[in-house]
C-alpha positions in Angstrom: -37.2 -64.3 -0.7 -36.6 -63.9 2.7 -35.4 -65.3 5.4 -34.8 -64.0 9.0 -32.1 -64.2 10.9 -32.3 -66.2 14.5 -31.2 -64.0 17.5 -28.8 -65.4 19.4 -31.0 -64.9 22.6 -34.2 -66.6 22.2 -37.0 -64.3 21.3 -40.3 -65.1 23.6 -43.4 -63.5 22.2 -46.7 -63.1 23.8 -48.3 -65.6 21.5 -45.6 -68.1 22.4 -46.0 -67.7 26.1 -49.8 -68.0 25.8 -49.7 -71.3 23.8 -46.7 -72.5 25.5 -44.1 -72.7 22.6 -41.3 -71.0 24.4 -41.9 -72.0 28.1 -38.9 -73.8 27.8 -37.5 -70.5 27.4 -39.2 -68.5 30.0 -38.9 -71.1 32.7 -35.3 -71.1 32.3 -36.3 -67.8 33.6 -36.2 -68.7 37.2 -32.8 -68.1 38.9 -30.7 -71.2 39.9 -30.4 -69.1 43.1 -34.6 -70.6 44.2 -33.8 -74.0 44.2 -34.7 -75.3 47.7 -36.1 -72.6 48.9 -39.7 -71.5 49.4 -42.3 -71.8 46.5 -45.9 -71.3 46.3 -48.2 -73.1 44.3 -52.0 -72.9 44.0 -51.8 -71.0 47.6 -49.6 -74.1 49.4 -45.8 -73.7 50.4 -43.8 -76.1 48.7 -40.4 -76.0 47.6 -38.7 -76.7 44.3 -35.9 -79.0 43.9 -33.4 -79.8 41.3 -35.1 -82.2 39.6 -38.4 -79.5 38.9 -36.1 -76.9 37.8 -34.7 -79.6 35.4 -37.8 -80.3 34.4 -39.2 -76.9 33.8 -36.4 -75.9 31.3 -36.5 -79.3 29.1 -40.3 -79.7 29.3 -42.5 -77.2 26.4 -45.1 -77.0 29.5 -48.4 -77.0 27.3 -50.7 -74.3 28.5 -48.1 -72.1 30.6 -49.9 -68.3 30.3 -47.8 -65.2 32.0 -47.9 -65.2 35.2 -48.0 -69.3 36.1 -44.2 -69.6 36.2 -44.0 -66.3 38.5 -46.5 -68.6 40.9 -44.0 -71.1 41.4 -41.2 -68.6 43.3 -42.0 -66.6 46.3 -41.6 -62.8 45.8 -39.7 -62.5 48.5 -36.4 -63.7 46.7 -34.6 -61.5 45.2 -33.4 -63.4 42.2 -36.5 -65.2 41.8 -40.0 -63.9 42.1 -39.0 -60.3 42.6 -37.4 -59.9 39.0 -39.6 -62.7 37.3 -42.1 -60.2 36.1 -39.4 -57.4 34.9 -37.3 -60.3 33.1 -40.7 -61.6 31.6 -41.7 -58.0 30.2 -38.1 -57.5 28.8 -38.4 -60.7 27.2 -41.3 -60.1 25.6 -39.8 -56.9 24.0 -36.1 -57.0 23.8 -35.0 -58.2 19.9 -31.7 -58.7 18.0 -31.5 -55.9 16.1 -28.4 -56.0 14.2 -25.1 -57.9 14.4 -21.7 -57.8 12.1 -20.1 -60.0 9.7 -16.6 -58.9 8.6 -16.2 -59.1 4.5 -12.4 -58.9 2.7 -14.7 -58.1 -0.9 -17.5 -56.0 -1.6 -18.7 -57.1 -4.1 -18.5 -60.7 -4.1 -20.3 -60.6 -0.4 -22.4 -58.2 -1.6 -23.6 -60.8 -4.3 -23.6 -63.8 -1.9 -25.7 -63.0 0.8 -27.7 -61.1 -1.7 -28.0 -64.4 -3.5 -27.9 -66.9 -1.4 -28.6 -65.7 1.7 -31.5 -63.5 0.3 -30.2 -60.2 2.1 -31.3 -56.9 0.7 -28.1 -54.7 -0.1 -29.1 -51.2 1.8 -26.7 -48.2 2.0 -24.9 -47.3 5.4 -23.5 -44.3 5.1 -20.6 -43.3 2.5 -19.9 -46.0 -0.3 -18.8 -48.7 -0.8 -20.5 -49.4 2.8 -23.4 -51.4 2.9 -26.1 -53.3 5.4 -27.6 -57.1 5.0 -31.4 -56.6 5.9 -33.2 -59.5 6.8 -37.1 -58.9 6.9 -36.1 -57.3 10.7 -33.0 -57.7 11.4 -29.8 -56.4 9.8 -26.2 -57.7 9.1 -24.0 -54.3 9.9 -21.0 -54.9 7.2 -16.9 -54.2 8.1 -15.1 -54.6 4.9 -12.2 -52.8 3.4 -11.5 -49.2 3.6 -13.9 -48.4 6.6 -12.7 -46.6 9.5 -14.6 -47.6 12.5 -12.3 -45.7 15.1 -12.5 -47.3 18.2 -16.3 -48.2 18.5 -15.6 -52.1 17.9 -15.6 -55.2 19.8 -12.0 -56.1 22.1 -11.7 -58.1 19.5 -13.2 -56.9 16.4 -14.9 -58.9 13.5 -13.0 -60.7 10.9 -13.6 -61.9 7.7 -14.5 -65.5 8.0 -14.6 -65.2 11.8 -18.3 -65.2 12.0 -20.7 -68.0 13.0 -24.1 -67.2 11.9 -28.1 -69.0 11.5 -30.5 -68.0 9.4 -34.2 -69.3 9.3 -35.2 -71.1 6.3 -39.1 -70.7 5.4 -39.6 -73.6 4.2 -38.6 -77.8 4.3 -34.5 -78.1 4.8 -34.6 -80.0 1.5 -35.3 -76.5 -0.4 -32.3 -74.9 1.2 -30.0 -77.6 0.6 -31.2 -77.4 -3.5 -31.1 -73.4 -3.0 -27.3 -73.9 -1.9 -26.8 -76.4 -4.7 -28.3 -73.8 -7.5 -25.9 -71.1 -6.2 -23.0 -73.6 -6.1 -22.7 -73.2 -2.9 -21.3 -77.0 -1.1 -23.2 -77.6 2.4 -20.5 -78.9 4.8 -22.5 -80.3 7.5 -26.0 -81.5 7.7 -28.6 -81.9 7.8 -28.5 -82.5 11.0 -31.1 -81.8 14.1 -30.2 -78.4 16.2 -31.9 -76.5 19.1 -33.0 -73.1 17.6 -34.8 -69.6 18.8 -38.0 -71.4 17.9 -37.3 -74.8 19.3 -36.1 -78.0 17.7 -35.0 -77.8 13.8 -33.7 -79.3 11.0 -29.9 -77.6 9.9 -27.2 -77.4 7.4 -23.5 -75.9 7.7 -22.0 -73.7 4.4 -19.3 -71.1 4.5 -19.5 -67.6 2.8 -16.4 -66.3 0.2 -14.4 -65.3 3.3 -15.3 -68.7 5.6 -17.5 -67.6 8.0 -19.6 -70.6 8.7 -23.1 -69.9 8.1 -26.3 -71.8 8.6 -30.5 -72.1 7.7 -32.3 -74.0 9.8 -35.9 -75.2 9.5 -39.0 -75.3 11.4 -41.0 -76.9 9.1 -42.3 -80.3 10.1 -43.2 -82.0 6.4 -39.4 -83.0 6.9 
């Protein structure tokens, strides 16, 4: 089994763009610093208020290809139209690639998010440390006895200080039996939550240390 991890920023593919999936996404895009100022549209000055760019981040826009929300500022702003294009590419490309969860035991983590999570366990570097991998994505581990120097966050990771999604692959009543099977109790949900993909089903669980953790579902049999 696996199941990917959601990155925190949402991921826009080409497909999406093209089919309109993540336009919310994209034309959240455009930089509050255009509102009110000159736009172009199908070759016609117009400008766009409050209320469009309201509407262009809640709406899915059906039909949005690269390129149509770059029509709407006038290249001329800096902020806007000028960077549009270079933000669009980077989004396109730019993934989560790894992230850090802080564990107090080995190997009871080591069995849980192999477990129930569905991790693969991969060596990093001299034992006992290990990764998470996640089809793509990784879970970089801090646990006891490694010496990370200074190379951490101001704050560094903590066991049970993490807040993490995960994307189930199938209908949110799986996961919640999955989580029963592995004894594991689901503290919140399900409940409806705003994902990387769009609108989902969730539920809330904690791993052995109390980081709160969470799959969320796409599926629409639900």
């Amino acid at each position: 089994m696996v199941i990917a991890l959601d990155a925190a920023l949402a991921t826009t593919r080409r497909e999406d763009l093209k089919h309109g999936t993540n336009a919310a996404y994209v034309a959240g895009l455009v930089s509050a610093r255009s509102v009110g100022k000159p736009a172009r549209k199908d070759g016609q000055e117009r400008r766009l208020t409050r209320s469009e760019q309201s509407t262009l981040r809640e709406t899915e826009a059906p039909g949005w290809r690269p390129g149509d929300l770059a029509r709407y500022c006038d290249p001329t702003h800096v902020g806007c139209g000028y960077q549009l294009p270079t933000m669009l590419s980077m989004a396109l490309w730019i993934r989560l690639d790894h992230t850090i969860v802080g564990v107090s035991n080995w190997e009871i983590s080591n069995r849980f998010y192999r477990d129930v999570v569905g991790a693969e366990i991969v060596p990093h570097g001299k034992p006992p440390r290990v990764a998470y991998r996640l089809g793509d994505t990784q879970l970089n581990v801090h646990g006891p006895g490694l010496d990370l120097s200074t190379n951490v966050a101001r704050l560094p990771v903590q066991p049970g200080n993490s807040d993490l999604c995960f994307r189930w692959p199938g209908p949110i009543e799986d996961a919640i039996a999955h989580l029963a099977q592995h004894s594991v109790e689901v503290e919140t949900g399900p409940v409806a939550r705003l994902g990387a993909k769009g609108q989902g089903i969730s539920v809330y669980f904690r791993d052995p240390d109390g980081s709160l953790l969470e799959f969320i579902s796409y599926d629409s049999r639900r």
